[in-house]
Backbone bond lengths (Angstrom), bond angles and torsions (degrees), N, CA, C in turn:
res aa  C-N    CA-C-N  psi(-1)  N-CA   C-N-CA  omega(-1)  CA-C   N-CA-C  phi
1 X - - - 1.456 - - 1.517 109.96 -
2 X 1.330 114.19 121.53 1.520 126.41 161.63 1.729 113.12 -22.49
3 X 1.392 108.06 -64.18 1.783 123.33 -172.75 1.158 120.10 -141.31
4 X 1.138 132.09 144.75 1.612 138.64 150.83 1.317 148.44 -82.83
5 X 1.776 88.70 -20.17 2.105 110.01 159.42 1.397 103.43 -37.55
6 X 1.142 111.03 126.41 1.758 128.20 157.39 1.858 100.46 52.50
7 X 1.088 124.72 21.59 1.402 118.30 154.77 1.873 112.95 -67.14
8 X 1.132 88.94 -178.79 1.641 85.37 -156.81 1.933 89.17 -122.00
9 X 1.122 139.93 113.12 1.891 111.48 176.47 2.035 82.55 -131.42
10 X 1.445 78.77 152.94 1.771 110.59 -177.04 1.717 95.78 -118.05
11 X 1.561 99.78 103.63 1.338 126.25 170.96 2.012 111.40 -66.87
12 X 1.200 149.95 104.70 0.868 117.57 160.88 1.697 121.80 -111.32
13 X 1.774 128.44 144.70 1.382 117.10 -145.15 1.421 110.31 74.92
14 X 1.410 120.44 37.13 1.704 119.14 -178.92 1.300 110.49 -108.63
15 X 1.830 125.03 37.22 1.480 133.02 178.29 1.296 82.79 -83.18
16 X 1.040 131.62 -74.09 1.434 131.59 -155.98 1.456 108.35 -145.10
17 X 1.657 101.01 -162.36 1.539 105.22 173.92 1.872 99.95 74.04
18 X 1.477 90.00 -166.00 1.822 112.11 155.97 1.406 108.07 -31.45
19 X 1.533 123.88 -54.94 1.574 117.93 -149.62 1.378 91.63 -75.84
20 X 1.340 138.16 -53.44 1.245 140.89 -169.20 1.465 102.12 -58.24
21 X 1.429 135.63 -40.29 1.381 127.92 -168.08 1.228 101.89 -82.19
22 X 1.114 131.52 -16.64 1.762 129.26 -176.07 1.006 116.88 -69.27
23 X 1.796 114.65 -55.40 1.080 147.34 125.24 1.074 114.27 19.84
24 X 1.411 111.18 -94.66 1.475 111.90 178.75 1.983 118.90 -69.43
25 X 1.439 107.36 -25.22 1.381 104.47 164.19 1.424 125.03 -49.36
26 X 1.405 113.08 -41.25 1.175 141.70 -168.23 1.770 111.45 -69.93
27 X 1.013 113.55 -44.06 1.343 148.27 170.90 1.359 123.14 -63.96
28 X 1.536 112.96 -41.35 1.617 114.00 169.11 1.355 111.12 -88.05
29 X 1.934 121.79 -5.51 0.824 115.38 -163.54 1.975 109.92 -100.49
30 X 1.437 99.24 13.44 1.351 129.94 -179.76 1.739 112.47 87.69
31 X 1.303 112.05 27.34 1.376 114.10 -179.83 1.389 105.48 -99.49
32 X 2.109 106.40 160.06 1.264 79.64 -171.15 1.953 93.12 -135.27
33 X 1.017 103.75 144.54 1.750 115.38 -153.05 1.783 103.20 -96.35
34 X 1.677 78.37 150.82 1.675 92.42 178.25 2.008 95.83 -132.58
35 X 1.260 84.22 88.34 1.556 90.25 176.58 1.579 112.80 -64.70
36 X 1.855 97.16 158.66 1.644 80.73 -160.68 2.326 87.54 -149.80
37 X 1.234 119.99 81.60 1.365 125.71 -174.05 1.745 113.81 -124.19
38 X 1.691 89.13 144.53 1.828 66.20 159.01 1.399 133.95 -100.10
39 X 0.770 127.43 -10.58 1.549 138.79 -177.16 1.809 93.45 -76.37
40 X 1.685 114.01 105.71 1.668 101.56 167.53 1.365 145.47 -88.47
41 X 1.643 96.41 1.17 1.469 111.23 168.08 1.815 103.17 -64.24
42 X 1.279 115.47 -56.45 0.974 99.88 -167.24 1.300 124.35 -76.89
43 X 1.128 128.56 -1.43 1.487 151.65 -131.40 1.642 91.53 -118.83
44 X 1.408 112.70 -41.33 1.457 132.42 156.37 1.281 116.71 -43.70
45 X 1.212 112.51 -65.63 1.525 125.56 -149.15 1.484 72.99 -83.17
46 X 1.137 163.26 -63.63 2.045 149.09 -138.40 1.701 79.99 -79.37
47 X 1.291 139.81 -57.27 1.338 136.55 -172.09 1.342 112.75 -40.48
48 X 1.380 119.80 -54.07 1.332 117.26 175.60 1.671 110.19 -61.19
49 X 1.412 118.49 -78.87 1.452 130.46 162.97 1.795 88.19 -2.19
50 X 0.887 148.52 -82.22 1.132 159.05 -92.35 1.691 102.92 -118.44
51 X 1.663 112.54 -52.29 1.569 130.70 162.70 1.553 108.92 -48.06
52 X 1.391 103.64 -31.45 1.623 110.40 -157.50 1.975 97.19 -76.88
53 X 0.817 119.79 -9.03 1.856 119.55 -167.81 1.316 112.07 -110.55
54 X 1.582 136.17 3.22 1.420 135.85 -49.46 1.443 100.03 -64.31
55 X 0.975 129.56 165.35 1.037 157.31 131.84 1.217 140.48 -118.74
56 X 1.860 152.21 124.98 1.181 131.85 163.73 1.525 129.20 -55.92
57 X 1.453 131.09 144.65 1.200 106.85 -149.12 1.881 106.49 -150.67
58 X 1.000 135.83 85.02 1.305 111.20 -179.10 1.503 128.36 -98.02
59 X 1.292 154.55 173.12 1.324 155.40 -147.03 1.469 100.37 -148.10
60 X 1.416 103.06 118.06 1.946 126.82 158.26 1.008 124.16 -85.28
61 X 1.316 152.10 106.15 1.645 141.95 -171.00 1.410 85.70 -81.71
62 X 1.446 155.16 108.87 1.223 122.76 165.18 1.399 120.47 -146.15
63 X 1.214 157.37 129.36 1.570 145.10 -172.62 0.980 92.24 -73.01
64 X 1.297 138.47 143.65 1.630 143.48 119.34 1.045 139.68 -61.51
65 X 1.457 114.51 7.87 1.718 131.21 162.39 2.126 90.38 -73.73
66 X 1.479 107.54 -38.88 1.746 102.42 -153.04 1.271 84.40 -74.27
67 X 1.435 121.47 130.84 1.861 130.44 -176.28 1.640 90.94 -99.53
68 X 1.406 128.66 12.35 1.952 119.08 174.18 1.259 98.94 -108.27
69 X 1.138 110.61 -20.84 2.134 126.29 -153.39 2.172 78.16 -87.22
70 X 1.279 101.99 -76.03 1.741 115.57 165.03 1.494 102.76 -10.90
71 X 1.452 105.43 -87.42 1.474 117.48 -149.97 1.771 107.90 -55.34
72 X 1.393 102.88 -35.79 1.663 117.00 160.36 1.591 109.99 -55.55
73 X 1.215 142.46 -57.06 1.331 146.78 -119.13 1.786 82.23 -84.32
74 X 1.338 139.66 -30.36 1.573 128.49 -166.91 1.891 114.55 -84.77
75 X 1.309 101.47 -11.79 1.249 118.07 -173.49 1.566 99.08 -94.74
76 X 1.550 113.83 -37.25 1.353 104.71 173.20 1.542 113.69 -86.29
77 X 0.892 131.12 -3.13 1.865 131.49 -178.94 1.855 91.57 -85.27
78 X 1.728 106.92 -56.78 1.694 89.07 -168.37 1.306 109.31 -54.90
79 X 1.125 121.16 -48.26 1.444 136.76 -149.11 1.831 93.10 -55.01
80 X 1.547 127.71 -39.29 1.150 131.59 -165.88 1.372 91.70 -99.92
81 X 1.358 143.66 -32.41 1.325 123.90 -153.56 1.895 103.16 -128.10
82 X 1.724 112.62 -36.03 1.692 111.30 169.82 1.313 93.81 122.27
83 X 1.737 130.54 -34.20 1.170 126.55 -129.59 1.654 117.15 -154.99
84 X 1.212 159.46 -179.83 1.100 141.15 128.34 1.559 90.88 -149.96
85 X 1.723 101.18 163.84 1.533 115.41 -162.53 1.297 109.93 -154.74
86 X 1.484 92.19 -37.08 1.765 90.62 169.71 1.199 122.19 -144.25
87 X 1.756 118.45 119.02 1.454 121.31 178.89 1.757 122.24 -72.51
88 X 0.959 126.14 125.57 1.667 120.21 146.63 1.165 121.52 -90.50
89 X 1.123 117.11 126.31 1.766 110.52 178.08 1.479 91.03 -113.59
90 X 1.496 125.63 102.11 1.388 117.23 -172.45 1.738 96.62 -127.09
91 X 1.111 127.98 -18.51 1.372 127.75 -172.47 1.549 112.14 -56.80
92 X 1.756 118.02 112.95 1.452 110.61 178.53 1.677 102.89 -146.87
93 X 1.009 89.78 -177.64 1.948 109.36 -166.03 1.705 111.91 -146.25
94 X 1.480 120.38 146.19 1.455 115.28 -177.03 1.860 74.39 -132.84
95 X 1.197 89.59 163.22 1.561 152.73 157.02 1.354 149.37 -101.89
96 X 1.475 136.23 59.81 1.018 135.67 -123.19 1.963 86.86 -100.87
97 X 1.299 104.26 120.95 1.970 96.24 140.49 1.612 81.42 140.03
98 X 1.638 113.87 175.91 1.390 136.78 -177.37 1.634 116.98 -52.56
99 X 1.131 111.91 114.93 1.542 102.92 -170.06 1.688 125.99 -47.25
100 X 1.461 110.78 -16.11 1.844 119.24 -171.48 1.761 80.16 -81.14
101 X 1.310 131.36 -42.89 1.794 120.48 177.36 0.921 122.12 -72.99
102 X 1.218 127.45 5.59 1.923 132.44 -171.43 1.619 105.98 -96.75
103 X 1.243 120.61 101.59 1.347 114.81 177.69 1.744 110.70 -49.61
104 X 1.349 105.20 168.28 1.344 115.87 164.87 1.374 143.20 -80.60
105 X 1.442 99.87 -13.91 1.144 135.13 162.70 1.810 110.06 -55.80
106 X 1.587 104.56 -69.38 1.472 112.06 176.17 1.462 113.26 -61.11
107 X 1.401 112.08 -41.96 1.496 127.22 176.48 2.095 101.68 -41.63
108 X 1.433 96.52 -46.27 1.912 99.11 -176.63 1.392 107.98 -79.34
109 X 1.589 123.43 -48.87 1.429 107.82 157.54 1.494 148.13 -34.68
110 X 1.841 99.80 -30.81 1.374 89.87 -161.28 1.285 98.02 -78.93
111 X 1.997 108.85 -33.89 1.122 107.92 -164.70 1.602 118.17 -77.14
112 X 1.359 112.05 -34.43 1.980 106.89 147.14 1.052 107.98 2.92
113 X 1.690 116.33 -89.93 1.502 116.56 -137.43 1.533 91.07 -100.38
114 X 1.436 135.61 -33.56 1.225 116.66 -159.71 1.404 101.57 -89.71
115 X 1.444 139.34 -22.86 1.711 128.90 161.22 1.446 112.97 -101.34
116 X 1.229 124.28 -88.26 1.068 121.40 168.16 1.540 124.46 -31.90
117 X 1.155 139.24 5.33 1.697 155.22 147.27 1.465 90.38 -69.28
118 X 1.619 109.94 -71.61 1.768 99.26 -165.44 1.689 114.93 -65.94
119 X 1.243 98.19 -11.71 2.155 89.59 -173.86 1.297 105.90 -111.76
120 X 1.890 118.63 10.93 1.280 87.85 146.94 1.830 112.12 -119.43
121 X 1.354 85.48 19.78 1.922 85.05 168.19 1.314 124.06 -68.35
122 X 2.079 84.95 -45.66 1.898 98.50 -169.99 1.762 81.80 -70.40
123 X 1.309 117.04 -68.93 1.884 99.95 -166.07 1.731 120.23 -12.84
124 X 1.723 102.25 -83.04 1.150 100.66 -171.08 1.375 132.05 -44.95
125 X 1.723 118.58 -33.07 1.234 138.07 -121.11 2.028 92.42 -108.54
126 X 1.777 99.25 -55.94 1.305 99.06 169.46 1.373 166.43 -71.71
127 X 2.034 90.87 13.87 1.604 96.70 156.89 1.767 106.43 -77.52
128 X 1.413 113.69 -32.76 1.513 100.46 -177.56 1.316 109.38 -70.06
129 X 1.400 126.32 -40.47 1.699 120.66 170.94 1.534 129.41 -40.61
130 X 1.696 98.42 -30.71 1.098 120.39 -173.27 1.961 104.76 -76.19
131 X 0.809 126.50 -43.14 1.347 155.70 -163.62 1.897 105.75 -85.03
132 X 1.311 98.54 -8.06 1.966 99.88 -175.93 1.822 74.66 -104.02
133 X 1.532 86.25 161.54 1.489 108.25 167.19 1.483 121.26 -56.73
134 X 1.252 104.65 -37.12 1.377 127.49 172.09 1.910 118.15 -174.60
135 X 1.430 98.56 144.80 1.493 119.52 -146.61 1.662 112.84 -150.65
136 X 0.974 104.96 113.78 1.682 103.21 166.37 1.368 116.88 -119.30
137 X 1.858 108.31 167.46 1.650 115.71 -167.37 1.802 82.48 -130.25
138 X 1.288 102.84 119.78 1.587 115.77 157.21 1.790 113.37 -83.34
139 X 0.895 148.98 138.47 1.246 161.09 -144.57 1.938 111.71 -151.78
140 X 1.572 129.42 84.22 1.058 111.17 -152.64 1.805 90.19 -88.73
141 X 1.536 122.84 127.71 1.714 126.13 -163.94 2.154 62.74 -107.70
142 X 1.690 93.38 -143.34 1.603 116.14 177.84 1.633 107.77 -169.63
143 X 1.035 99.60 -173.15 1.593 120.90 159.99 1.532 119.00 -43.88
144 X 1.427 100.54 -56.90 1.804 107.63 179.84 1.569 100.71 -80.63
145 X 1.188 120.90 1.39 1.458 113.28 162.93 1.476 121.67 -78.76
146 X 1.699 124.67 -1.79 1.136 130.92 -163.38 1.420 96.18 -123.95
147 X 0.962 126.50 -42.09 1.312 146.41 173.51 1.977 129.66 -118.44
148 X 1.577 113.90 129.55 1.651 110.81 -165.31 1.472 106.82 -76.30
149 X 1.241 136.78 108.42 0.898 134.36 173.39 2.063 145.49 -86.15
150 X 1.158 96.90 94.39 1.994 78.52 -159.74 0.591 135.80 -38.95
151 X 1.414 144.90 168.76 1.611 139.95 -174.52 1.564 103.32 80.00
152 X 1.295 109.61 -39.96 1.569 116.51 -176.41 1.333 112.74 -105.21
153 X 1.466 133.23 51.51 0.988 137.75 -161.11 1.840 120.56 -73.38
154 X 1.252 91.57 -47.64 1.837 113.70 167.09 1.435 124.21 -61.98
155 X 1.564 106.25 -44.60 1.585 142.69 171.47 1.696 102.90 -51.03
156 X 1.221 101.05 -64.49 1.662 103.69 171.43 1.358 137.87 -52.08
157 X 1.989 97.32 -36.20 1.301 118.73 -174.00 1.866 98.38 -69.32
158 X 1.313 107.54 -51.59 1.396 113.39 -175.99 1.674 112.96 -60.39
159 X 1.001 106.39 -31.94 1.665 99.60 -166.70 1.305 101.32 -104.77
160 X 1.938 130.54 2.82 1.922 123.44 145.08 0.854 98.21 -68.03
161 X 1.871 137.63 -58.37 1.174 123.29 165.08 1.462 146.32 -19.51
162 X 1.128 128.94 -61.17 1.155 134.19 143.80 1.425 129.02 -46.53
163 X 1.173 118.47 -27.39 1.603 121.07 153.34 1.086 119.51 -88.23
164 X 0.837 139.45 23.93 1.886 137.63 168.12 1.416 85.65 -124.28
165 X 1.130 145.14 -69.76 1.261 147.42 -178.82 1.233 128.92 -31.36
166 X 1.739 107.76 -39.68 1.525 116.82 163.45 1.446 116.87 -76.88
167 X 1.424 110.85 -43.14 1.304 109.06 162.51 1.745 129.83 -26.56
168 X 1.665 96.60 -55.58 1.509 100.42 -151.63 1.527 91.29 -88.35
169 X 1.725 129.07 -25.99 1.563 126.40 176.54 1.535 114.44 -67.40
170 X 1.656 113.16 -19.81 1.387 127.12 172.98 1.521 108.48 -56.74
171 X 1.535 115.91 -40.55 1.580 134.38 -172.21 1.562 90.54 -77.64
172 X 1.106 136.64 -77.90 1.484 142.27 -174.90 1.345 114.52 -23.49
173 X 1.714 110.79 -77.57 0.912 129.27 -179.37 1.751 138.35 -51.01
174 X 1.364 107.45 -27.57 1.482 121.67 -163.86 1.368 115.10 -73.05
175 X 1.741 113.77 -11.46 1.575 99.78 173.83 1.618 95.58 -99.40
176 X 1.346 129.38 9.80 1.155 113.91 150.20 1.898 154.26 -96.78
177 X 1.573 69.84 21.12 1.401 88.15 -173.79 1.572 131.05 76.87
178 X 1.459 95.77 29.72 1.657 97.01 -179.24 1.196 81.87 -131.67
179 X 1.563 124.21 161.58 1.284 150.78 159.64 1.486 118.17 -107.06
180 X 1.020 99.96 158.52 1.955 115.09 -179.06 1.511 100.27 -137.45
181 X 1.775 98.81 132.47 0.848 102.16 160.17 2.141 124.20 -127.47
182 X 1.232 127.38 126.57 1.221 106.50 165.78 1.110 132.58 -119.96
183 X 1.816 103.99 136.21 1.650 136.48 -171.93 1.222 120.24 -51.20
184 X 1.560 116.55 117.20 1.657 90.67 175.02 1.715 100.08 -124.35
185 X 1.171 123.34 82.28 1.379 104.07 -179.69 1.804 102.54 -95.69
186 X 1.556 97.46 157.92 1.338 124.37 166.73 1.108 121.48 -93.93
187 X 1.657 136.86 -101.40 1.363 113.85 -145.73 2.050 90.10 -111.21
188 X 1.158 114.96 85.81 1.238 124.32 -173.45 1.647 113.58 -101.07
189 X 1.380 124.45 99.03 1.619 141.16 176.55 1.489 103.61 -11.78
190 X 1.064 158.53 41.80 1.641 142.45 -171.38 1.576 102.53 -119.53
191 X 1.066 96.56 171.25 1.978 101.14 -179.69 1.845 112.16 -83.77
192 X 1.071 118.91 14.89 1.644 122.10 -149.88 1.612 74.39 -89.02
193 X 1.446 158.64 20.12 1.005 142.27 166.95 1.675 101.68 -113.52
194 X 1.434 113.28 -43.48 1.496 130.84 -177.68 1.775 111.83 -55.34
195 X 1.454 85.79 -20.69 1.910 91.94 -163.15 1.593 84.85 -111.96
196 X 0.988 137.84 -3.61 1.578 120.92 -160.68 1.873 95.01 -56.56
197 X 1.425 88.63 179.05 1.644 102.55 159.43 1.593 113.75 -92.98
198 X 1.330 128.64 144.26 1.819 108.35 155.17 1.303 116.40 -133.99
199 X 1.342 115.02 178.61 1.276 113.59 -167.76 1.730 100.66 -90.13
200 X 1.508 117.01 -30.23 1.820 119.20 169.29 1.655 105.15 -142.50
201 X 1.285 94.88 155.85 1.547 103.60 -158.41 1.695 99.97 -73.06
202 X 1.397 107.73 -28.74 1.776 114.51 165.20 1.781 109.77 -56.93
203 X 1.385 118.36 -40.57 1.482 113.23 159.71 1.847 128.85 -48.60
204 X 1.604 95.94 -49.78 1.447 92.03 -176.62 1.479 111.28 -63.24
205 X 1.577 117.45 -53.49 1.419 130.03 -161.74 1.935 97.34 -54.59
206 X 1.813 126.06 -41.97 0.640 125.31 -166.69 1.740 99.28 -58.38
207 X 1.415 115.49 -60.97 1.466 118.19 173.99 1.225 120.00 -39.78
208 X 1.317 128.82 -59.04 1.317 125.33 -171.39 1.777 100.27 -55.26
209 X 0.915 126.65 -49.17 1.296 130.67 -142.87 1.606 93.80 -82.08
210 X 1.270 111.97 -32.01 1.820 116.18 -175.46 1.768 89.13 -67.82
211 X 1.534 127.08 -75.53 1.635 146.55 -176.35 1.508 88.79 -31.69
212 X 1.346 145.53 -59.02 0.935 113.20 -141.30 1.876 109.58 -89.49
213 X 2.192 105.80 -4.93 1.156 99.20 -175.55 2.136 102.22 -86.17
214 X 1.092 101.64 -7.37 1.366 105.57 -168.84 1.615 103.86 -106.06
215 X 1.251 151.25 -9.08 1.334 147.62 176.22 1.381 100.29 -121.00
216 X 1.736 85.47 122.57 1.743 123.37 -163.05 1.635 110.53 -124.88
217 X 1.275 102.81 -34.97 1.607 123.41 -177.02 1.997 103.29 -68.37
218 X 1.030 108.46 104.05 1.636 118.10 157.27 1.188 108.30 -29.46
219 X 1.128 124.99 172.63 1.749 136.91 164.98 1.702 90.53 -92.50
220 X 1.185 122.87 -49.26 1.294 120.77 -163.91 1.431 113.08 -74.38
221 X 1.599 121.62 -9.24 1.202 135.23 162.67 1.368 96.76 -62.26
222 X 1.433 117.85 -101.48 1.280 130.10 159.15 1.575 104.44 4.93
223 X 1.189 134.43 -78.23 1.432 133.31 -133.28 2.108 84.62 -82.88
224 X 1.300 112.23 -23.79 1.586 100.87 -177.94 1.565 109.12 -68.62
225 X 1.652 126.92 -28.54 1.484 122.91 -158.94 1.266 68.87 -92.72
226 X 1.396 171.28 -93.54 1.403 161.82 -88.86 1.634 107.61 -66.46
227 X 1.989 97.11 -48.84 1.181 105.69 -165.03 1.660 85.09 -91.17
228 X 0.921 125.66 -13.86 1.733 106.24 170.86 1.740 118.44 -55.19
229 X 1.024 81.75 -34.66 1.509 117.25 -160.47 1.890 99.28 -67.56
230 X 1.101 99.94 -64.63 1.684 107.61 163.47 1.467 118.81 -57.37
231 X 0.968 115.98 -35.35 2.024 109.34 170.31 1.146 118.33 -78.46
232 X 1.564 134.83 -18.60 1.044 149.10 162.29 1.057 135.10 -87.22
233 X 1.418 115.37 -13.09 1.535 111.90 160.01 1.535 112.56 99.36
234 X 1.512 124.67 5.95 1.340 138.90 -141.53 1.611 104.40 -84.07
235 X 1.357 129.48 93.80 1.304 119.39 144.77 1.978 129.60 5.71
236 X 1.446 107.47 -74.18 1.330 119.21 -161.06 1.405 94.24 -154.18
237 X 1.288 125.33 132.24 1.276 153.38 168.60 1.685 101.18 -132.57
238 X 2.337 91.40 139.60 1.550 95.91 -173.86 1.592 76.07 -116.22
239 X 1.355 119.34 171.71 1.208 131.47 178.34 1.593 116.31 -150.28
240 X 1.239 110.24 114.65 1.568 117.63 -152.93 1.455 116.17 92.82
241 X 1.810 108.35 138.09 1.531 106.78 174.82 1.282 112.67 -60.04
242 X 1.614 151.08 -21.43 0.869 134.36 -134.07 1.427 89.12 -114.91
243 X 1.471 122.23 -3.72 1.388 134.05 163.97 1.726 123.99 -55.30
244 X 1.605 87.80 -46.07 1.490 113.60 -171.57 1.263 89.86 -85.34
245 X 1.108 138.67 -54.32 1.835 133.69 -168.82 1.802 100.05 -46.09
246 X 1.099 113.05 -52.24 1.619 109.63 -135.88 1.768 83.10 -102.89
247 X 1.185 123.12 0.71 1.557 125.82 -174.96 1.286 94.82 -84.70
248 X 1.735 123.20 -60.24 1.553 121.59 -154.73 1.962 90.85 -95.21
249 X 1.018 131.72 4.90 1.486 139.29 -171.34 2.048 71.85 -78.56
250 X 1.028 97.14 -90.93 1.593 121.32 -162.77 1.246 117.36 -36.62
251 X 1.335 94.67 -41.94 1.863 108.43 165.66 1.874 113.87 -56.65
252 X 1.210 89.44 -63.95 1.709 102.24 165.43 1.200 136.96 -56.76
253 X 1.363 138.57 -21.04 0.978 155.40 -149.83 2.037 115.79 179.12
254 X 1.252 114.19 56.90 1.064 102.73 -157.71 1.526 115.59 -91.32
255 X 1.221 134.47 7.89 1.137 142.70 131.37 1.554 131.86 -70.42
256 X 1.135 121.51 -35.88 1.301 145.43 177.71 1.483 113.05 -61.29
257 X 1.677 126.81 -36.03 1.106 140.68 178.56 1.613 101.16 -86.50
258 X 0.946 128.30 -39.43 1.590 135.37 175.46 1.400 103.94 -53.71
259 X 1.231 119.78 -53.73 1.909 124.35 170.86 1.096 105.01 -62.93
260 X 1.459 130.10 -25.41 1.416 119.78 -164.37 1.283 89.88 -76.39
261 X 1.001 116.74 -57.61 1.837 120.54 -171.59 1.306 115.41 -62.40
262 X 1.348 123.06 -5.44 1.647 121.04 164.40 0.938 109.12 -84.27
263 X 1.357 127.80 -44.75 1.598 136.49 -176.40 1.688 95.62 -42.81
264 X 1.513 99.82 -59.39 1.669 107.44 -172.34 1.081 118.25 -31.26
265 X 1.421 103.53 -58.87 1.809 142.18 -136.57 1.607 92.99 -71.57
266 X 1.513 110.44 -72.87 1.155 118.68 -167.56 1.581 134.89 -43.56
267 X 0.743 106.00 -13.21 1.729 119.22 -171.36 1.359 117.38 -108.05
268 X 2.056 98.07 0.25 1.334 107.78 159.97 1.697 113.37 -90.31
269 X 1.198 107.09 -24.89 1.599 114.39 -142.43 1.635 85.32 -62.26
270 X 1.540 144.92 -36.62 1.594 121.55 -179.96 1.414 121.47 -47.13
271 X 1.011 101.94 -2.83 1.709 111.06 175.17 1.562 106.90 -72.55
């Protein structure tokens, strides 16, 4: 994108984490946000954060699993703001443990908000994207989007998804003047491990406790290459070395890295 003065971008997952740092990236960069979470305490607290630089600013309570709550959410951004220009589709969820233990229940949640969140953002969102002079869709994929990861079996499924998906709307979209971009960060500080679901409470504690020796990267780190990422026009951005390791590993050797990770894997599974 040319500028960010008086653009209009719809954060969704903007309590905290990534969405909140974009947020405010987005915000110093003279844009002005239509946050979009469910949790409204926090959803509050990025609103203020956000008033404070000024910025104009409005607030969505909304799931992005609900595809009626969705199909509403573009009618309520113009109606408050005139305009939209730039999407985040950042709202996501993990699932921690062996996929035969993962109810089906969590299995429909995760995938709710972490695919079906992004395809009905870009749906609703990109006749108005289409309609700005120019407009981009951020797409947050990850690490296990480059690589299948166990334990995260659903988690993975959703976030190739979202990378093939951005890919092929990148092809669609580009003689209309919107861009796509998809996110791949790795070991990035946010609670999306603290809040996951698991299948035993010895699973979660095990996760948290691994995430917190391996995620070094800020959100506000993160949230600066995002918006790099949007002025530049960028296809795919990885974020974190361990992004770039396990990207050209897989590329190079893409069976070979799959064993590597069993070798890993296995000597957890008595857990």
């Amino acid at each position: 994108m040319k500028q960010f003065r008086d653009r209009v971008a719809v954060v969704t997952g903007a309590g905290s984490g990534i969405g909140r740092a974009v947020s405010l990236a987005l915000a110093h960069k003279g844009c002005h946000l239509a946050l979009v979470d469910l949790n409204e305490v926090e959803l509050a607290e990025t609103a203020d954060l956000v008033r404070a630089l000024p910025a104009k600013v409005s607030t969505h309570a909304v799931d992005v699993s609900d595809r009626e709550r969705m199909r509403a959410l573009p009618a309520a951004v113009l109606a408050e703001h005139g305009a939209v220009h730039i999407l985040i589709n950042n709202a996501g969820v993990d699932v921690d443990g062996l996929f035969d233990a993962v109810s089906v229940e969590d299995l429909e949640w995760l995938l709710g908000i972490n695919l079906m969140g992004v395809l009905y953002g870009c749906k609703f969102f990109l006749p108005h994207l289409k309609a700005a002079e120019e407009a981009h869709i951020v797409n947050i994929s990850s690490l296990f989007g480059l690589v299948g990861m166990p334990e995260h079996a659903a988690y993975s499924a959703a976030k190739f998804a979202v990378r093939g998906f951005s890919e092929a709307l990148w092809t669609e979209v580009i003689d209309d003047h919107v861009g796509v971009t998809s996110v791949h960060p790795g070991g990035v500080k946010t609670n999306i491990v603290r809040r996951s679901r698991a299948t035993s409470s010895e699973v979660h504690q095990d996760r948290i406790e691994r995430f917190d020796k391996i995620a070094r990267m800020s959100p506000e780190g993160a949230a600066e290459q995002i918006v790099g990422a949007i002025e530049k026009n960028r296809l795919r951005i990885r974020i974190c070395r361990e992004t770039y390791l396990v990207d050209w590993l897989k590329r190079l050797f893409p069976v070979a890295t799959q064993r590597l990770l069993l070798r890993l894997y296995r000597p957890g599974r008595a857990r």
